[in-house]
FIKOLZA-1660 file (N, C-alpha, C; in steps of 0.1 Angstrom, whole numbers, plus 5000, padded with zeros to 4 digits):
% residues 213
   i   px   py   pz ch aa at
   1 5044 4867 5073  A  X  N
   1 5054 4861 5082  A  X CA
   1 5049 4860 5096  A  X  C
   2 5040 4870 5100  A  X  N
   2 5032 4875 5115  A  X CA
   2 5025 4860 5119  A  X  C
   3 5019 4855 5109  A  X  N
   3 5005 4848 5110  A  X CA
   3 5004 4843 5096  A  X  C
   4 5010 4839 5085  A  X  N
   4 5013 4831 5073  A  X CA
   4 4998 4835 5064  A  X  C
   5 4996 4848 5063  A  X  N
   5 4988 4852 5053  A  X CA
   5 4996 4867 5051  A  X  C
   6 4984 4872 5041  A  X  N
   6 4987 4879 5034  A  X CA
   6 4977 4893 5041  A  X  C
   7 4976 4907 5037  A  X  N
   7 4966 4917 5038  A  X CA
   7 4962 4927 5024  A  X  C
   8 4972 4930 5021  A  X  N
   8 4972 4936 5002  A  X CA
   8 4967 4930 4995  A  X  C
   9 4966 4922 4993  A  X  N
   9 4958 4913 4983  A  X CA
   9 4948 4908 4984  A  X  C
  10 4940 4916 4978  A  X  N
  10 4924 4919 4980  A  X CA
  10 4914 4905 4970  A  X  C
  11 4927 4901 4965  A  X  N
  11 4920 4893 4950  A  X CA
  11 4920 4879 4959  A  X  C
  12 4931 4876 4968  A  X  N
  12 4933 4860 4976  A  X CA
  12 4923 4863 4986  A  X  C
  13 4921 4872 4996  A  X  N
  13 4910 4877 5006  A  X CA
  13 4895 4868 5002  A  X  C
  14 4894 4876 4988  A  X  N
  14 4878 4873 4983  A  X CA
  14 4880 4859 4980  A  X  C
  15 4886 4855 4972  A  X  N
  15 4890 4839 4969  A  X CA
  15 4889 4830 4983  A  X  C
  16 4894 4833 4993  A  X  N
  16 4892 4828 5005  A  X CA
  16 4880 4829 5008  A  X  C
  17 4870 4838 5007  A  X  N
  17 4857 4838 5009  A  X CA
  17 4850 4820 5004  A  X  C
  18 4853 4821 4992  A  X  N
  18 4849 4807 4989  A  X CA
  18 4855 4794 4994  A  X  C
  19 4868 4799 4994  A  X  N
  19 4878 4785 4999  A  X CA
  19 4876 4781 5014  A  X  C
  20 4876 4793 5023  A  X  N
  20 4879 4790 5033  A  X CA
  20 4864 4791 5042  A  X  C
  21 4855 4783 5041  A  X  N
  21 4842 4789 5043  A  X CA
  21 4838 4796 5058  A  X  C
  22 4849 4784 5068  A  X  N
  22 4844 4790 5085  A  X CA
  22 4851 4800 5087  A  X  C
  23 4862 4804 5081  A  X  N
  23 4867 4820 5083  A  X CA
  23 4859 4831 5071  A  X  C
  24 4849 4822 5061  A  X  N
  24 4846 4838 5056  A  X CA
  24 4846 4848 5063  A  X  C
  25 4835 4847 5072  A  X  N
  25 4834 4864 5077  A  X CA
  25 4844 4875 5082  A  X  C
  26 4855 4866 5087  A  X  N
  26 4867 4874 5088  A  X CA
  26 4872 4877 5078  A  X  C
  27 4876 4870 5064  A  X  N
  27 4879 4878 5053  A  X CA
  27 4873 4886 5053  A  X  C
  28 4860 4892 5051  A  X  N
  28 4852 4900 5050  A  X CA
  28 4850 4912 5057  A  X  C
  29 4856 4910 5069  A  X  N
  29 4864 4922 5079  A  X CA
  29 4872 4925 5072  A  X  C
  30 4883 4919 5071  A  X  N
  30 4896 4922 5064  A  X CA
  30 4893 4933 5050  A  X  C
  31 4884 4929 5042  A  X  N
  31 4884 4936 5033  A  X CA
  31 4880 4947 5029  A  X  C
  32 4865 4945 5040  A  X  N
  32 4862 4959 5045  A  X CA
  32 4866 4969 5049  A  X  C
  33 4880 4964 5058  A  X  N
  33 4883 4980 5070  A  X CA
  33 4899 4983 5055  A  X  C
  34 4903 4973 5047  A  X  N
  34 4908 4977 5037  A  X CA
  34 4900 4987 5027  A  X  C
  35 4892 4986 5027  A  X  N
  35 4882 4997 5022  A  X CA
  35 4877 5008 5029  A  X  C
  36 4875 5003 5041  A  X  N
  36 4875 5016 5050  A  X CA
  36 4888 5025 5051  A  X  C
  37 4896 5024 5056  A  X  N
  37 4910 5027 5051  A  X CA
  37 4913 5038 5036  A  X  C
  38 4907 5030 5029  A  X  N
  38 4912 5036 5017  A  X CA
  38 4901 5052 5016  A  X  C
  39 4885 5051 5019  A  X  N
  39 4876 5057 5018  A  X CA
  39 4882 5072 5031  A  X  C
  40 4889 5065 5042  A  X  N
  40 4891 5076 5049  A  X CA
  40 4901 5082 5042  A  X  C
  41 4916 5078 5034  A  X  N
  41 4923 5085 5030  A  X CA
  41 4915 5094 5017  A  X  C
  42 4904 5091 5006  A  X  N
  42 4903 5097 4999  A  X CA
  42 4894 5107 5010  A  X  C
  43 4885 5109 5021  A  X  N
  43 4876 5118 5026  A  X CA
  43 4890 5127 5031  A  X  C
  44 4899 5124 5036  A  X  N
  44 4909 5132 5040  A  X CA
  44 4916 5141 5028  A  X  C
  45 4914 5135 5014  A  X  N
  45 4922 5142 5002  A  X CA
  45 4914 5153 4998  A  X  C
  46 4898 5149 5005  A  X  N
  46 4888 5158 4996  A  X CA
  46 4886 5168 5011  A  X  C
  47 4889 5166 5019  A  X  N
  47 4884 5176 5029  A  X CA
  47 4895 5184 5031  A  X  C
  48 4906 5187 5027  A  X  N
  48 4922 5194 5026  A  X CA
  48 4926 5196 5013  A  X  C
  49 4911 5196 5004  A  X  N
  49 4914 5197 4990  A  X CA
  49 4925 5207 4988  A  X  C
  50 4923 5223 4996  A  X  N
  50 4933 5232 4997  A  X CA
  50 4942 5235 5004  A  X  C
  51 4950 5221 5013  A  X  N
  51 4964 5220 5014  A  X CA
  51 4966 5207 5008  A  X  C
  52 4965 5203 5000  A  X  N
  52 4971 5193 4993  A  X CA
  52 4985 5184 4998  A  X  C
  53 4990 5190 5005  A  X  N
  53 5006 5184 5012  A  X CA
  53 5000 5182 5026  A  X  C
  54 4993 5184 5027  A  X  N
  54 4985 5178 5044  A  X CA
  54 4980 5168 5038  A  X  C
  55 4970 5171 5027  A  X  N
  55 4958 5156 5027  A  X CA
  55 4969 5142 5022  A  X  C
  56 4976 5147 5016  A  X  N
  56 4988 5134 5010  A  X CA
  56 4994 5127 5025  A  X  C
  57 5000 5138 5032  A  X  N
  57 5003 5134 5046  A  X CA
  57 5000 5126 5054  A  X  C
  58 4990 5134 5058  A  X  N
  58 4979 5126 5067  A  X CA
  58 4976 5113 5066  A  X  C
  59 4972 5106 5057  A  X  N
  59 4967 5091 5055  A  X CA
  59 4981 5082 5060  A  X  C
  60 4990 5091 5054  A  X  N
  60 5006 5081 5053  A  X CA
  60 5009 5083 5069  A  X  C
  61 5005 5091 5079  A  X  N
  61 5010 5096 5090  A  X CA
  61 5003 5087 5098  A  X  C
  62 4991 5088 5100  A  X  N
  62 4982 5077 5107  A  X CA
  62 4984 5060 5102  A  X  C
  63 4990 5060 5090  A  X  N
  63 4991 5046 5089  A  X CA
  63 5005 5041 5097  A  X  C
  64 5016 5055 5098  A  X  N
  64 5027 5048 5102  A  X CA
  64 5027 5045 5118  A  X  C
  65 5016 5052 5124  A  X  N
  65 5010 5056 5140  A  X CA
  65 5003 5038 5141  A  X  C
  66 4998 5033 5132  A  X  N
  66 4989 5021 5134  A  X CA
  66 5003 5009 5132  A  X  C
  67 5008 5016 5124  A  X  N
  67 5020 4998 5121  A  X CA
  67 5028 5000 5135  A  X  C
  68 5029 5013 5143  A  X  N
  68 5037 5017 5153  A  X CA
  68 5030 5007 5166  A  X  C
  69 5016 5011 5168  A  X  N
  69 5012 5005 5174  A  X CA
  69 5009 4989 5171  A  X  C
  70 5009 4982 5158  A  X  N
  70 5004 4969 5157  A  X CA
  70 5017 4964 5165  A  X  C
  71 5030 4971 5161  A  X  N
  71 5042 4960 5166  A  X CA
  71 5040 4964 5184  A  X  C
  72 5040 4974 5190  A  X  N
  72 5042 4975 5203  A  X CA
  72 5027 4966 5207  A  X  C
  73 5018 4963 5200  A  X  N
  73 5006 4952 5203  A  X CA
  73 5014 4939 5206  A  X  C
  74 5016 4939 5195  A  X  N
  74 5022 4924 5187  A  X CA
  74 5031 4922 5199  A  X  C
  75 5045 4925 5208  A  X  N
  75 5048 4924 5214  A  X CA
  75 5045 4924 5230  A  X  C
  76 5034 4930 5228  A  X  N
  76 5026 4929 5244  A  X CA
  76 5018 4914 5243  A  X  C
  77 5016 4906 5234  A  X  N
  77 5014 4897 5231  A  X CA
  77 4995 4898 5225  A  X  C
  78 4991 4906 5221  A  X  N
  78 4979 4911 5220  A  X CA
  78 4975 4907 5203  A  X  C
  79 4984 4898 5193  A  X  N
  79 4975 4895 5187  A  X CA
  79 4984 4878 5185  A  X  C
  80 4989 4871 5193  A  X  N
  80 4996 4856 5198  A  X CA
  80 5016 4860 5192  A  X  C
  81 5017 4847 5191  A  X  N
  81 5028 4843 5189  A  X CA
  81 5032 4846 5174  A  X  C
  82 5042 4853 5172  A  X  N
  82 5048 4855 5160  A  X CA
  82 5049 4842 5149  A  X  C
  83 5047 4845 5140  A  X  N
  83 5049 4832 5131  A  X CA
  83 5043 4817 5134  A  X  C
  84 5032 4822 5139  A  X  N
  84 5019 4809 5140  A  X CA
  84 5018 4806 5125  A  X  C
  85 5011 4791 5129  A  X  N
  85 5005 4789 5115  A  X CA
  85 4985 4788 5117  A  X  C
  86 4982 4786 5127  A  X  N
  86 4968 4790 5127  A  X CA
  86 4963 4804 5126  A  X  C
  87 4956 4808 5121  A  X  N
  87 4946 4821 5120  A  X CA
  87 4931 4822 5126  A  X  C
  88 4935 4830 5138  A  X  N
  88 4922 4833 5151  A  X CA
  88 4925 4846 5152  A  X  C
  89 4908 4853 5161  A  X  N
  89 4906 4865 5163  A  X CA
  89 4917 4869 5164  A  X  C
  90 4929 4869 5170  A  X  N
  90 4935 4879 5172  A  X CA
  90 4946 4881 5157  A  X  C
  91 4948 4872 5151  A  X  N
  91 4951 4871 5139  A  X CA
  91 4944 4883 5129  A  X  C
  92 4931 4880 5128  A  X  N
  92 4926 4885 5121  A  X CA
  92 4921 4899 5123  A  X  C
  93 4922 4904 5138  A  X  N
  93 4926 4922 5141  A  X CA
  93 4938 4925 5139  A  X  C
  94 4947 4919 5135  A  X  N
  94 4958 4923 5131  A  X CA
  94 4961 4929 5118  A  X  C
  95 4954 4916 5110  A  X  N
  95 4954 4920 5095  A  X CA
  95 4942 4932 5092  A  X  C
  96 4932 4931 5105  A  X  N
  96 4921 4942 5098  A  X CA
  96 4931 4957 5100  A  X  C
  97 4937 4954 5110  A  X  N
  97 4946 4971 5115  A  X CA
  97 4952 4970 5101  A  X  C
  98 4960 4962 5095  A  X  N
  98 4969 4961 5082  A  X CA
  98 4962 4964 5076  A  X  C
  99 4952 4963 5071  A  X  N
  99 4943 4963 5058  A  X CA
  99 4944 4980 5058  A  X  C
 100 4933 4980 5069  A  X  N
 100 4930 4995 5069  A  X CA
 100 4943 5006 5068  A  X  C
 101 4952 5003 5077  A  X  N
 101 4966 5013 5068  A  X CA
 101 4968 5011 5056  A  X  C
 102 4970 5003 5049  A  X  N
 102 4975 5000 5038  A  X CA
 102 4965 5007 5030  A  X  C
 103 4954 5007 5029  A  X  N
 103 4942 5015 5018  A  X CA
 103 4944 5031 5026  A  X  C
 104 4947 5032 5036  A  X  N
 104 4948 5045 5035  A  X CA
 104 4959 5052 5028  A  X  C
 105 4973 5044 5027  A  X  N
 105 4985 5046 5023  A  X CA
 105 4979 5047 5004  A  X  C
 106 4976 5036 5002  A  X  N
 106 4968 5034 4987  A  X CA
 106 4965 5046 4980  A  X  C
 107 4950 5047 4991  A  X  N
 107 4945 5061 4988  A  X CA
 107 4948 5074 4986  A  X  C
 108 4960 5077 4994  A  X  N
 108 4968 5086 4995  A  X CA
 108 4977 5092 4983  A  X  C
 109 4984 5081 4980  A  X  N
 109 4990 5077 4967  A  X CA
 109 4983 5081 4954  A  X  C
 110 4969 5073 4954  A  X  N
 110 4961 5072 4939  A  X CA
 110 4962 5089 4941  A  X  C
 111 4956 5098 4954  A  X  N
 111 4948 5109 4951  A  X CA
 111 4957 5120 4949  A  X  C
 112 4973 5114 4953  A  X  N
 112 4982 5121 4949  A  X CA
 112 4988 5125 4933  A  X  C
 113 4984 5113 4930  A  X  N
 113 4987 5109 4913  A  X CA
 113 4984 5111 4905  A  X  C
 114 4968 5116 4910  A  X  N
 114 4956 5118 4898  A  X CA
 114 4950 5102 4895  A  X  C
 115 4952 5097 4902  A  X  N
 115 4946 5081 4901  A  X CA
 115 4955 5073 4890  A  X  C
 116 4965 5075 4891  A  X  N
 116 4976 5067 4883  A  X CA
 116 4990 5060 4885  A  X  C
 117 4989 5065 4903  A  X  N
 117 5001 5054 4907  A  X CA
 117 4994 5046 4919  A  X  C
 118 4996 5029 4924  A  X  N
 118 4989 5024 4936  A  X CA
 118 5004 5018 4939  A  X  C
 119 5003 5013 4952  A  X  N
 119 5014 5012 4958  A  X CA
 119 5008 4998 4964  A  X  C
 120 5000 4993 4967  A  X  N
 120 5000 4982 4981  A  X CA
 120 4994 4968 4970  A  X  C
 121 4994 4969 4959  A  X  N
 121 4989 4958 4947  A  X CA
 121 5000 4957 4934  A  X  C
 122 5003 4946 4931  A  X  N
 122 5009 4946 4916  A  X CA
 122 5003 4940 4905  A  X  C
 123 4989 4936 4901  A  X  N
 123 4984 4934 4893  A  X CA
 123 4985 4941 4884  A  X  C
 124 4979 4950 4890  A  X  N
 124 4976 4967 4880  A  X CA
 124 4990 4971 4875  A  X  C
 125 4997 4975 4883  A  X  N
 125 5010 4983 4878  A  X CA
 125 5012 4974 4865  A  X  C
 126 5017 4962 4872  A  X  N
 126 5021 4953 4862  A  X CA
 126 5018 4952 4846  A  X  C
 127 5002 4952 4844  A  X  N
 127 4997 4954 4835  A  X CA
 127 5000 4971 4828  A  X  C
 128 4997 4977 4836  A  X  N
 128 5004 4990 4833  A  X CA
 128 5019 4995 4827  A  X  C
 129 5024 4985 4831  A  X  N
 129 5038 4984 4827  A  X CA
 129 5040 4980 4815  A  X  C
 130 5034 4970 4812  A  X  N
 130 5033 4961 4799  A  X CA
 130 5029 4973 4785  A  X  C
 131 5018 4980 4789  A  X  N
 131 5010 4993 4779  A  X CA
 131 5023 5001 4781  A  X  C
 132 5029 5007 4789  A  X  N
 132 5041 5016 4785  A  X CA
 132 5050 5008 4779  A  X  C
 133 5057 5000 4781  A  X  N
 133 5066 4995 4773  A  X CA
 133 5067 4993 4758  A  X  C
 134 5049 4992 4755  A  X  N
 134 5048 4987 4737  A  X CA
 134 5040 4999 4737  A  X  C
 135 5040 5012 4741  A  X  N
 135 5032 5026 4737  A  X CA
 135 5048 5033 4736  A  X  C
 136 5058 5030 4741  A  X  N
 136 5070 5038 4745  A  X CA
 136 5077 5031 4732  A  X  C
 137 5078 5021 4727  A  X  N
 137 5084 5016 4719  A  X CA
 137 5076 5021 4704  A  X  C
 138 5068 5021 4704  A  X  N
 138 5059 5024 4690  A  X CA
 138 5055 5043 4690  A  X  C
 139 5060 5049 4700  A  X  N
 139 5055 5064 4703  A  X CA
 139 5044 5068 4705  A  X  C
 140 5036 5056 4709  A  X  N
 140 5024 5061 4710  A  X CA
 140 5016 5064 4726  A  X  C
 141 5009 5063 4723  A  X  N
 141 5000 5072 4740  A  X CA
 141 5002 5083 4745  A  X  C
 142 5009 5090 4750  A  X  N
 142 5020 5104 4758  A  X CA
 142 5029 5104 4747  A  X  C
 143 5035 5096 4740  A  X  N
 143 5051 5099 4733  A  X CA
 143 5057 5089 4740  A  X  C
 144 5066 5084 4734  A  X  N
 144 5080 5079 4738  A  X CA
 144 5085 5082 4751  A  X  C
 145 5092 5090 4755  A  X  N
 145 5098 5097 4762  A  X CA
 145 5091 5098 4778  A  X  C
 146 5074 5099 4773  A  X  N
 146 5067 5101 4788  A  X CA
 146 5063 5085 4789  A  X  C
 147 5060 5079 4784  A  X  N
 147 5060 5063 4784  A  X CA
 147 5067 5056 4789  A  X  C
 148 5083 5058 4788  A  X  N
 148 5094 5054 4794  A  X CA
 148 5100 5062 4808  A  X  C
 149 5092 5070 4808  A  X  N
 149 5090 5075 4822  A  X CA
 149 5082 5066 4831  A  X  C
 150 5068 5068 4826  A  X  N
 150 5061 5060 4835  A  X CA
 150 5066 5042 4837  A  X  C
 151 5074 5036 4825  A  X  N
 151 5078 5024 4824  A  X CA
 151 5086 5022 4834  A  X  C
 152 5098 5033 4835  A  X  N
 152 5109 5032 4849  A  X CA
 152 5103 5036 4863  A  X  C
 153 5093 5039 4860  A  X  N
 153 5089 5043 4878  A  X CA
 153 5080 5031 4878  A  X  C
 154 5071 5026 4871  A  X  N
 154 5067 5014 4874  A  X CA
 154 5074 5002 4877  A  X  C
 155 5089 5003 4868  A  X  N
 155 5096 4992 4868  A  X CA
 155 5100 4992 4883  A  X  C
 156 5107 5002 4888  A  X  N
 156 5114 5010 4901  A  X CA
 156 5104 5005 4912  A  X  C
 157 5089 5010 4910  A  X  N
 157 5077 5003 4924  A  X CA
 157 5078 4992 4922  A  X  C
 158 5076 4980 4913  A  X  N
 158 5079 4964 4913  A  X CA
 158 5089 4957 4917  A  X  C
 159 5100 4967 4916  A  X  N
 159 5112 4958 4921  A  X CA
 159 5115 4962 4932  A  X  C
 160 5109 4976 4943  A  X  N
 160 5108 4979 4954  A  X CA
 160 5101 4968 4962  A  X  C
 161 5090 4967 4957  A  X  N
 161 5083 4958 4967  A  X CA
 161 5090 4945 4965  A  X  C
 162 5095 4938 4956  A  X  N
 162 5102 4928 4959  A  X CA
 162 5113 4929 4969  A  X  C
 163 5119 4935 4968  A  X  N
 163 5131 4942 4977  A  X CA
 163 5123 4939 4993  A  X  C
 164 5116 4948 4994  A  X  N
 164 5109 4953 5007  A  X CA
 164 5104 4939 5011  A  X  C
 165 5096 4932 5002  A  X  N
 165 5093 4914 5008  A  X CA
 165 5104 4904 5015  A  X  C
 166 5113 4908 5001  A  X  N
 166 5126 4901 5008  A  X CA
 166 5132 4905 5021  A  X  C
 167 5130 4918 5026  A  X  N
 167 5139 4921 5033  A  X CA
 167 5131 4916 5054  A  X  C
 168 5114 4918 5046  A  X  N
 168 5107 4911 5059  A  X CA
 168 5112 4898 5062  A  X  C
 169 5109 4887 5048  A  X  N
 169 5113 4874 5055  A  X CA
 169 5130 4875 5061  A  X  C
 170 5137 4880 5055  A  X  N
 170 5150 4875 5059  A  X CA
 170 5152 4883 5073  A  X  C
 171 5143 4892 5080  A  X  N
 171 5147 4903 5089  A  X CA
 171 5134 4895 5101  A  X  C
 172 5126 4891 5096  A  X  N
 172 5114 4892 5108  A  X CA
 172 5116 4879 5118  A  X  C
 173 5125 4866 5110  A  X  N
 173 5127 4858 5127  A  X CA
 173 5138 4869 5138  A  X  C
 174 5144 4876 5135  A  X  N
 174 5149 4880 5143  A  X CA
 174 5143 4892 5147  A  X  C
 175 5135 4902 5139  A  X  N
 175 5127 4915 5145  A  X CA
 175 5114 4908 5150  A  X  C
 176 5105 4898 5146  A  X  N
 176 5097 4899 5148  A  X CA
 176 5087 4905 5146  A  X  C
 177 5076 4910 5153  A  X  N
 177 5071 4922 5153  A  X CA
 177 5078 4933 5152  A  X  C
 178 5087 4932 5158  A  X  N
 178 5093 4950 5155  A  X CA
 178 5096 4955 5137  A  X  C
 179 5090 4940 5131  A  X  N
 179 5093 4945 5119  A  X CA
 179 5084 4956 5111  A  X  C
 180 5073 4955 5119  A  X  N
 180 5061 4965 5116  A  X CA
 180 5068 4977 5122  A  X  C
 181 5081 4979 5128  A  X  N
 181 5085 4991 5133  A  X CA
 181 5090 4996 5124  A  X  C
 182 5097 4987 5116  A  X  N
 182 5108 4987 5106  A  X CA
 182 5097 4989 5093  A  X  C
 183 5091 4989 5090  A  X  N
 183 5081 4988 5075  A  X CA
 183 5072 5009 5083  A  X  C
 184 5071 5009 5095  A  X  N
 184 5067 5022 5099  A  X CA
 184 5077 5033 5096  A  X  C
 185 5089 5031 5094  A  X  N
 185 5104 5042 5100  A  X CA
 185 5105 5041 5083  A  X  C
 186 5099 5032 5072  A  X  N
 186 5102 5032 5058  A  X CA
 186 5090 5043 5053  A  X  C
 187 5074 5042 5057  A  X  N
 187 5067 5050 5054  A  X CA
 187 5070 5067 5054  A  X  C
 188 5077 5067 5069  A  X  N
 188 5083 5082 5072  A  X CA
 188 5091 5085 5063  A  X  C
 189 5102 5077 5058  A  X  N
 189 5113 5083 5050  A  X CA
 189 5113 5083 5034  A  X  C
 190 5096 5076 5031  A  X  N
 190 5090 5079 5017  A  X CA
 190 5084 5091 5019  A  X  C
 191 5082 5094 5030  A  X  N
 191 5071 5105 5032  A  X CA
 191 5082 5120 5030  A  X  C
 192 5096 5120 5035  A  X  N
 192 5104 5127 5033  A  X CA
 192 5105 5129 5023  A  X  C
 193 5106 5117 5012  A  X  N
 193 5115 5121 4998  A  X CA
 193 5105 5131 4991  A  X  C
 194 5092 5124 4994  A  X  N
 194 5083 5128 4985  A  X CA
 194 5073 5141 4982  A  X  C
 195 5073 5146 4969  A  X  N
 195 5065 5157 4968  A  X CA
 195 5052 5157 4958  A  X  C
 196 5043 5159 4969  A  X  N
 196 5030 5158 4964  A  X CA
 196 5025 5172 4954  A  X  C
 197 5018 5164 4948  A  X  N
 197 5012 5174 4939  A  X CA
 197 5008 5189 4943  A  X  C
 198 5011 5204 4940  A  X  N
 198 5000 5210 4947  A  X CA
 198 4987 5209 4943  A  X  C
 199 4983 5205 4933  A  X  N
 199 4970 5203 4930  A  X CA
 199 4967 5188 4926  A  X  C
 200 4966 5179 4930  A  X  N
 200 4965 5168 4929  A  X CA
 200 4957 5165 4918  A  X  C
 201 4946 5167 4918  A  X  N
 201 4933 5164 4909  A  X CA
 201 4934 5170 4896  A  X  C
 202 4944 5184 4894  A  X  N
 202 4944 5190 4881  A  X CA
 202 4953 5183 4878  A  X  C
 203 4964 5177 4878  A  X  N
 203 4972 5174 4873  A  X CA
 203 4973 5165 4859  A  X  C
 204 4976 5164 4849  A  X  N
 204 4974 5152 4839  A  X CA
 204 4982 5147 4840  A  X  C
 205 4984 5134 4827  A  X  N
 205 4993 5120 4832  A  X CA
 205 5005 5125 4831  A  X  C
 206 5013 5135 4819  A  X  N
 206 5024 5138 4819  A  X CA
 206 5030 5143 4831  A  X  C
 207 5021 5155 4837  A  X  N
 207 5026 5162 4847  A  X CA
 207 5028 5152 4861  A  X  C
 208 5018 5142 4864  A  X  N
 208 5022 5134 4876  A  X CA
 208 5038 5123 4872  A  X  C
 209 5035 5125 4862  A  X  N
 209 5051 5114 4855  A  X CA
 209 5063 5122 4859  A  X  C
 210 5065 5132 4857  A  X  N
 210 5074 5142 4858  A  X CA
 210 5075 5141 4875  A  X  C
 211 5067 5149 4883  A  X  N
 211 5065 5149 4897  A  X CA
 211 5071 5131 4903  A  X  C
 212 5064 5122 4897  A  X  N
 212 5075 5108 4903  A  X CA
 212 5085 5108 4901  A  X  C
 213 5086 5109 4890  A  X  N
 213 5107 5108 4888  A  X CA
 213 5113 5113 4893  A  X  C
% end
């Protein structure tokens, strides 16, 4: 809605590579500092290996500090006019600040999970959802029971982010930028609900299924 693209979707980014040939190289930022992002949240998981409720923290805390700052940017007029339809430098440090939170938030998540829940993509889940639903109906993979676990919290993150999409467009001609305030004040109060693994990495699929629900 900022600037009529997208930052999570790592699959349209690279596609643009080809499509869009005079902005490659800015995709290519974009994807990068999305990767960089994500690489600092897992160096933060592995360097706190033994507070595990810090290393989960931390990534989600600095991203909410950067969406804090993108909107007080955004409003100082530091990356244009809200709801352009051109995409220029300052467009494109916007989305790289976006990228890069968002893979740290990712990262955060996967390393919380044991590498089994992502938050900022719906390909995957999606597909993921699909395997629980015909593993939960036939009892197979975990059982029944842990299947339709992961089925409902998968189902629950898909129709979140729908929610959460909807609620930018209908909210952001009138927030504007401050809507990055409003998407920052939502990271804090997932960060509240939530309880991270104390051992992240031992955990198996049953036990991180239990811990989401």
């Amino acid at each position: 809605m900022a600037c009529k693209n997208f930052v999570t979707h790592i699959t349209g980014s690279i596609t643009n590579l080809a499509t869009d040939t005079p902005l490659a190289s800015k995709y290519v930022l974009v994807v990068a500092l999305f990767f960089a992002g994500a690489m600092v949240g897992v160096l933060m998981a592995e360097m706190l290996k033994a507070r595990p409720k810090i290393a989960f923290a931390s990534p989600v805390l600095v991203a909410f500090v950067m969406l804090l700052a993108i909107a007080l940017g955004g409003k100082a007029g530091a990356f244009g006019a809200f709801g352009r339809d051109e995409l220029d430098q300052h467009s494109f440090a916007m989305l790289g600040l976006l990228a890069a939170a968002m893979g740290m938030v990712n990262a955060s998540i996967a390393a919380a999970t044991a590498n089994q829940v992502r938050v900022t993509h719906l390909t995957g889940p999606a597909t993921d959802l699909a395997g629980n639903i015909v593993r939960a109906a036939l009892g197979a993979g975990k059982g029944s029971a842990i299947e339709a676990r992961w089925a409902m919290l998968r189902s629950a993150k898909l129709g979140s982010f729908v929610v959460g999409a909807a609620l930018a467009v209908k909210l952001a001609d009138d927030l504007q930028y401050d809507v990055f305030s409003l998407a920052a004040g939502i990271l804090i109060v997932a960060l509240g609900f939530t309880g991270a693994p104390e051992q992240p990495s031992e955990h198996p699929p049953e036990e991180v299924a239990k811990i989401e629900s």
